[in-house]
VEXDREN-2710 file (C-alpha; in Angstrom, 1 decimal):
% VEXDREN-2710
k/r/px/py/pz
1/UNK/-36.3/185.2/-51.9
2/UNK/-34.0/182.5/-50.4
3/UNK/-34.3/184.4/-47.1
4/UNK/-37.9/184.2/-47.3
5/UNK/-38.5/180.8/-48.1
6/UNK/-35.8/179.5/-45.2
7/UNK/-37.7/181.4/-42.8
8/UNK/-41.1/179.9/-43.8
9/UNK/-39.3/176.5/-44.1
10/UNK/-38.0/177.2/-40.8
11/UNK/-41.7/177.9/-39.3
12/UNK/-43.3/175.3/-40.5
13/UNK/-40.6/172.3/-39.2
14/UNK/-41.1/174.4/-35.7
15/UNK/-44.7/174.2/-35.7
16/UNK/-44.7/170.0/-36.8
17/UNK/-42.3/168.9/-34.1
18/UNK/-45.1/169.8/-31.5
19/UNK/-47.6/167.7/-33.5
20/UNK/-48.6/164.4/-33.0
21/UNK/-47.6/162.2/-35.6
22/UNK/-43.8/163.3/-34.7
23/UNK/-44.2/161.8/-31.3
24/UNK/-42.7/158.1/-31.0
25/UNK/-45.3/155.8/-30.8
26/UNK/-45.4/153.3/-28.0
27/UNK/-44.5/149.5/-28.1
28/UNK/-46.8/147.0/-28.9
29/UNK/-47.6/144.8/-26.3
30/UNK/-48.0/144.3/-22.2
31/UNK/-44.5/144.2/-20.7
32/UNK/-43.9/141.4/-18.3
33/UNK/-44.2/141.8/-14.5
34/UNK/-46.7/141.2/-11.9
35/UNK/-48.0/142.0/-8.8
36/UNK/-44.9/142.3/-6.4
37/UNK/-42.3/143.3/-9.5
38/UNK/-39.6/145.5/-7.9
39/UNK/-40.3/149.3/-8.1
40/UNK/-41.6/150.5/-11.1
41/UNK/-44.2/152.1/-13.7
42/UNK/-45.5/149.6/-16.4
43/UNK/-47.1/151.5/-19.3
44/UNK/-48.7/150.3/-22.2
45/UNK/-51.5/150.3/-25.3
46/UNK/-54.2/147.9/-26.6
47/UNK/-57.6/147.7/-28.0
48/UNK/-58.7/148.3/-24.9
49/UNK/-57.1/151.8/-24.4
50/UNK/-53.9/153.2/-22.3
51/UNK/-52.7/150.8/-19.0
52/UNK/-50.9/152.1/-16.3
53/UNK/-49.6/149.7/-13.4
54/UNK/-47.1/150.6/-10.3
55/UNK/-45.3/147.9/-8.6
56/UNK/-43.0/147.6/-5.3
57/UNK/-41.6/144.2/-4.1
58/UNK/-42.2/145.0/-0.5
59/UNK/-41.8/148.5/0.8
60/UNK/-44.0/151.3/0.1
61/UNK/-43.4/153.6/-2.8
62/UNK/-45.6/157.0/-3.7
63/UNK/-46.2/157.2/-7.0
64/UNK/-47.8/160.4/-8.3
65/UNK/-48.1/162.8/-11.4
66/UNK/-50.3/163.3/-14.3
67/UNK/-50.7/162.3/-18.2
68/UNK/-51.6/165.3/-20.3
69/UNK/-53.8/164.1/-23.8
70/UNK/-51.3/165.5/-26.9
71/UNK/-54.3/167.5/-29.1
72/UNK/-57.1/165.9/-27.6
73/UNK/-58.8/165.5/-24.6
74/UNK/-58.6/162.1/-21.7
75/UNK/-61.6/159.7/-22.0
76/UNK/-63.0/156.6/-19.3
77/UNK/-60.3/156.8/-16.8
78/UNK/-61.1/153.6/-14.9
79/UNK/-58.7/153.0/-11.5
80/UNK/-58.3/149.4/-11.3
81/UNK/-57.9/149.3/-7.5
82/UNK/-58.2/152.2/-5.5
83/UNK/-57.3/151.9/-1.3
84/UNK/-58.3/154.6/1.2
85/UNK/-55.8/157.2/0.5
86/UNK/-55.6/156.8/-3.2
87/UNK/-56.2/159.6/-6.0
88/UNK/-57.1/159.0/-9.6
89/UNK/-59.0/161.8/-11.3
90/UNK/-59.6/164.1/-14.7
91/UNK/-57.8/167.6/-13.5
92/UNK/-56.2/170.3/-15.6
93/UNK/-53.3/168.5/-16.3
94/UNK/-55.5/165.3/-17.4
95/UNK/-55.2/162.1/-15.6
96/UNK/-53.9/163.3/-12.2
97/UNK/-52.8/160.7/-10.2
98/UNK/-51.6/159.6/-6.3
99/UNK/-51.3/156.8/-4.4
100/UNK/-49.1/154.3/-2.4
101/UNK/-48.0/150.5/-3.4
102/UNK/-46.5/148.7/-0.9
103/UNK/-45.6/145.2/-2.4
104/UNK/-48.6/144.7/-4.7
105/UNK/-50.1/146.4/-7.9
106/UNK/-51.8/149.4/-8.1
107/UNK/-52.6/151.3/-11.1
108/UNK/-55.7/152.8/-13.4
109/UNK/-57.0/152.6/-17.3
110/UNK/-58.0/155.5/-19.7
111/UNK/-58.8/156.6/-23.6
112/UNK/-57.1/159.3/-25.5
113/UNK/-58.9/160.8/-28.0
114/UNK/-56.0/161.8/-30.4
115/UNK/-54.2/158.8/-29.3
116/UNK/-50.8/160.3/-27.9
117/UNK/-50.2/161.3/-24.1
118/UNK/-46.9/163.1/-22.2
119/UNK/-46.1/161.3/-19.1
120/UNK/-45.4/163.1/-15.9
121/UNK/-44.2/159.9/-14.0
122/UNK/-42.8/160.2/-10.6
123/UNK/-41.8/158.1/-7.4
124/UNK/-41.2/159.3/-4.1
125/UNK/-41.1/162.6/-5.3
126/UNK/-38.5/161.9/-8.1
127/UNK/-38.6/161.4/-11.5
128/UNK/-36.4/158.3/-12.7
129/UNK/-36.6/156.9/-16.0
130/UNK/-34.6/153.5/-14.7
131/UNK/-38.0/152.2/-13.6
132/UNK/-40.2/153.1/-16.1
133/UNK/-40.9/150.4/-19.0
134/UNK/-43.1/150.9/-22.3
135/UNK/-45.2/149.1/-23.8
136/UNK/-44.3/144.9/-24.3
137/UNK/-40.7/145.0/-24.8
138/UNK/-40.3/147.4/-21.5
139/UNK/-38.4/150.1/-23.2
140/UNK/-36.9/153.0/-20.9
141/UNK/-37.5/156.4/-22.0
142/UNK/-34.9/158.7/-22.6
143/UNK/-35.9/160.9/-19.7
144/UNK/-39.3/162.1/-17.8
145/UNK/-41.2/163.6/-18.4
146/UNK/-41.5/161.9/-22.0
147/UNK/-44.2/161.5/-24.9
148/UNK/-45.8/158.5/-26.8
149/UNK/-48.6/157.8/-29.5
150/UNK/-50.2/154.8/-29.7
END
């Protein structure tokens, strides 16, 4: 009987660390940069949905990847400035992503349905969680890709 209820007890902590609500939940707040802030991804939460914002000081940077919805589906993904080149759609991975700063601000808005995302966050091809910041105090992750909930 022991055996049987480890097992189950077992199962069941498996199946709720993939859930949601074990996901760390973001910041409150914008973090501070601006247009021209050395390299880096700015993300963060408010009433008005999920914000994502790429910055270079002055050379030009590629920044691509996606944002997968955690048990839910991507909602009013709105690019806040798009240049020739530049990619922001609704794929299979979610909110696929690609474009160029080059000593400026680029970047695009969107809703999550359940409220959490996983962030596939790359520059120049690599993934480096140095110049990724969260939400307003401008946390780093612990590594990319990563998850957070609102």
């Amino acid at each position: 009987m022991r055996t049987l209820v480890s097992a189950i007890t077992a199962v069941a902590l498996t199946a709720l660390a993939g859930c949601s609500t074990h996901v760390a939940p973001i910041a409150p707040g914008r973090p501070a940069f601006h247009s021209g802030s050395p390299v880096g991804y700015w993300v963060w939460h408010d009433d008005g949905g999920w914000h994502l914002r790429t910055t270079t000081h002055r050379s030009r940077h590629r920044f691509h990847g996606w944002i997968t919805a955690i048990d839910g589906r991507v909602d009013e993904v709105r690019p806040t400035r798009l240049e020739w080149r530049d990619r922001v759609h609704v794929g299979q991975r979610g909110v696929e992503f690609d474009f160029e700063t080059d000593g400026d601000e680029d970047g695009f808005d969107w809703r999550v349905t359940s409220g959490c995302n996983r962030f596939e966050l790359l520059v120049d091809g690599r993934a480096d969680r140095r110049i990724v910041h969260l939400g307003g105090p401008g946390y780093e992750p612990k590594g990319v890709p990563f998850s957070r909930c609102r």
